[in-house]
N, C-alpha and C positions, 0 to 999 in steps of 0.2 A: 615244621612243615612236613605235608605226610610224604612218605617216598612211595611214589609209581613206579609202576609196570604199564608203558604204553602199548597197548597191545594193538595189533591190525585188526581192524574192526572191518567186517563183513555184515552188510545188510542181510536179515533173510525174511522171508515171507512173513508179511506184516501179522500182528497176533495183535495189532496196534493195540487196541481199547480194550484188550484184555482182562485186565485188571479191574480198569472204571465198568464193566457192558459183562460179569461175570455170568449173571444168571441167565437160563438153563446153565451146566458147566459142556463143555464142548468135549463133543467126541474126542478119544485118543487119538491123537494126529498131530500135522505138525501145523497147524493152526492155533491148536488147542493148548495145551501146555506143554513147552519143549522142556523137560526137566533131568538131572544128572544128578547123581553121587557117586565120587569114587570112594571104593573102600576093597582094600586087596593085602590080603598077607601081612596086616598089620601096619602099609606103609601109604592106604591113604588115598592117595593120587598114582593116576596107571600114565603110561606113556601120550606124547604129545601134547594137546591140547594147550598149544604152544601162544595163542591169541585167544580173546574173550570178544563174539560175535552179540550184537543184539538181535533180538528177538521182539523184539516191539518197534512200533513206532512212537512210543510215548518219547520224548527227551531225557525226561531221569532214567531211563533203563541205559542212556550212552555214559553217563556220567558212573552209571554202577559200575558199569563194563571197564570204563576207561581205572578206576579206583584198584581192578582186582592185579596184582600182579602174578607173573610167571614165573616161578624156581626152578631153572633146571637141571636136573640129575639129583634132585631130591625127592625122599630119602637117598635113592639110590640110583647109581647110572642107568637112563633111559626115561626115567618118569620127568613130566611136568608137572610140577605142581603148583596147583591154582592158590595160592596164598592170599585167604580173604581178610587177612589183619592190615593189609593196607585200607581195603573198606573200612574197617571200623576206624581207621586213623581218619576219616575224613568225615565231619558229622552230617554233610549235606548226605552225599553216598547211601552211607547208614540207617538216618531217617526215609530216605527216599526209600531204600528196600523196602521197609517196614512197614510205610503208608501205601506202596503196591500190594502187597500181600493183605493189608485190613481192608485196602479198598474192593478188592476180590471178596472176600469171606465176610465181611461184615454183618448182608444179609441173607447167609446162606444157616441162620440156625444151628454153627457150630457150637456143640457143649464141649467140647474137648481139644486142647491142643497136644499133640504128644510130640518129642521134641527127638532126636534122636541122638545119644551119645558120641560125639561132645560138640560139633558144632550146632549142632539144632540146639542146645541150651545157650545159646547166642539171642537166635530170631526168633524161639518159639517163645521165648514168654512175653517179650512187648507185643507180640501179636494177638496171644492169647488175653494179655490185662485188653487190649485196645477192643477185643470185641467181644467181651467178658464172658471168656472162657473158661475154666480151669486146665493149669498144665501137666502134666504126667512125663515125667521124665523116663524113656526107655535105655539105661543101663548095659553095660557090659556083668557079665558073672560078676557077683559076690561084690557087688556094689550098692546094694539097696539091706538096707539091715530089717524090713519085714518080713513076710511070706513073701513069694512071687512066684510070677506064672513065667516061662521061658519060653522062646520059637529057636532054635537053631536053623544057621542057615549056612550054604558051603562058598569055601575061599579058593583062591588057587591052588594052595595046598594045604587040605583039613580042614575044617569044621571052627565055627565060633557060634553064641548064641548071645541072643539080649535078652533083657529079663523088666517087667516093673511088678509094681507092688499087685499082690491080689489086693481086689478093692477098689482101687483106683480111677477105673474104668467101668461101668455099667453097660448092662446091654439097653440095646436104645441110644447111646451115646452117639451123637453124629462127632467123626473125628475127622479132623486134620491133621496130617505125617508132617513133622518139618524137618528139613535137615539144610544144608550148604549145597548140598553136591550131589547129582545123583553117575554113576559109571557104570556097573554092571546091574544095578538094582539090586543086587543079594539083600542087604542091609534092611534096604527101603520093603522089600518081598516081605522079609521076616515082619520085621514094624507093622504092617498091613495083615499076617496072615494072625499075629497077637495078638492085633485089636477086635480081629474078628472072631476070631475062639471065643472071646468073651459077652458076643453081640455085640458089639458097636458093630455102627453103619458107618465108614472109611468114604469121606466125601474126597476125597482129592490126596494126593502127595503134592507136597511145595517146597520149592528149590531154587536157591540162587542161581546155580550153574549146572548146566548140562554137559558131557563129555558124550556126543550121541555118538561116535567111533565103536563104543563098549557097549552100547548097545542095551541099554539097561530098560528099556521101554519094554524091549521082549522079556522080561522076567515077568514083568508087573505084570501082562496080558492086558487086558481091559479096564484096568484099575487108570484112572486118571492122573495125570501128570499135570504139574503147573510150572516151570521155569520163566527165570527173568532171561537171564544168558544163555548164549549156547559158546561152548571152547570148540577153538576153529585147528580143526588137527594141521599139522604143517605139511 
């Protein structure tokens, strides 16, 4: 039986049919897609975000929410961490992600799903087989054994970059970002500014969990966001 994190669930402004009612994709806002990734100093997940709130009025989005648990003072004293492996212990949870996310994109003309290192190689390739995509894995340094093209992007303290293969991606390419998590955008920033060096056209970032405290919506600028969850700071 999977083990839970019952988190305090907060209603917020229904994004209901989001997923089903995608096309046009809605302005940046908090209508439109509420989306997160944390990623900081190597450890992931930043403070609080101590409950997982829905963002839909769909019903599978409560059962996502209710599936994801909270770690707290992991890595290190002060952070929450959102720990989505109780998701995958639970196969209702997991397929349900997965059919929000294709029920969105399905006919939005994505050629490309890019995944982003290491949880987006989770969700982005059932997403990608489901609305027959090709996937592109974006990398940490000295992880991909071809040529590749890098974006560095900054941390709390220092600098890291991702990297995929040259090739991989063409211009023209309509892409979708996937990752777990979106927190300060850094991450998601870089993924989006790589795919575009190359020409691809960046339809959307998609994300289980939002951490909107950290603010990561303003990195992106106008770049569109998708979230299922939002983490409810304590």
């Amino acid at each position: 039986m999977p083990l839970r994190f019952q988190p305090r669930l907060r209603l917020l402004p229904a994004a209901a049919a989001a997923a089903a009612s995608a096309p046009p994709f809605p302005p940046h806002g908090p209508a439109s897609a509420t989306g997160s990734s944390v990623r900081l100093t190597g450890g992931r997940r930043r403070r609080r975000g101590a409950a997982v709130a829905m963002a839909s009025g769909d019903a599978r989005v409560a059962g996502i929410a209710s599936s994801i648990r909270v770690i707290p003072d992991f890595p290190k004293p002060g952070i929450m961490f959102q720990d989505i492996t109780t998701l995958l212990l639970d196969p209702k949870a997991f397929r349900d992600t997965i059919d929000l996310f294709v029920e969105r994109y399905k006919d939005q003309g994505i050629t490309v799903v890019a995944g982003v290192e290491a949880r987006g190689f989770i969700f982005g390739p059932p997403i990608a087989l489901a609305i027959g995509a090709k996937f592109v894995p974006l990398r940490k340094p000295k992880k991909l054994p071809g040529e590749v093209i890098s974006e560095e992007y900054s941390l709390e303290y220092g600098t890291d970059k991702i990297e995929m293969h040259v090739g991989a991606v063409e211009a023209n390419d309509r892409a979708l970002v996937v990752d777990d998590l979106i927190a300060t955008g850094g991450t998601l920033c870089a993924a989006v500014k790589l795919l575009e060096r190359v020409g691809a056209k960046v339809v959307e970032c998609a994300c289980v969990i939002e951490l909107p405290e950290l603010k990561g919506r303003d990195k992106l600028g106008d770049r569109p966001v998708f979230v299922l969850v939002k983490a409810d700071g304590a």
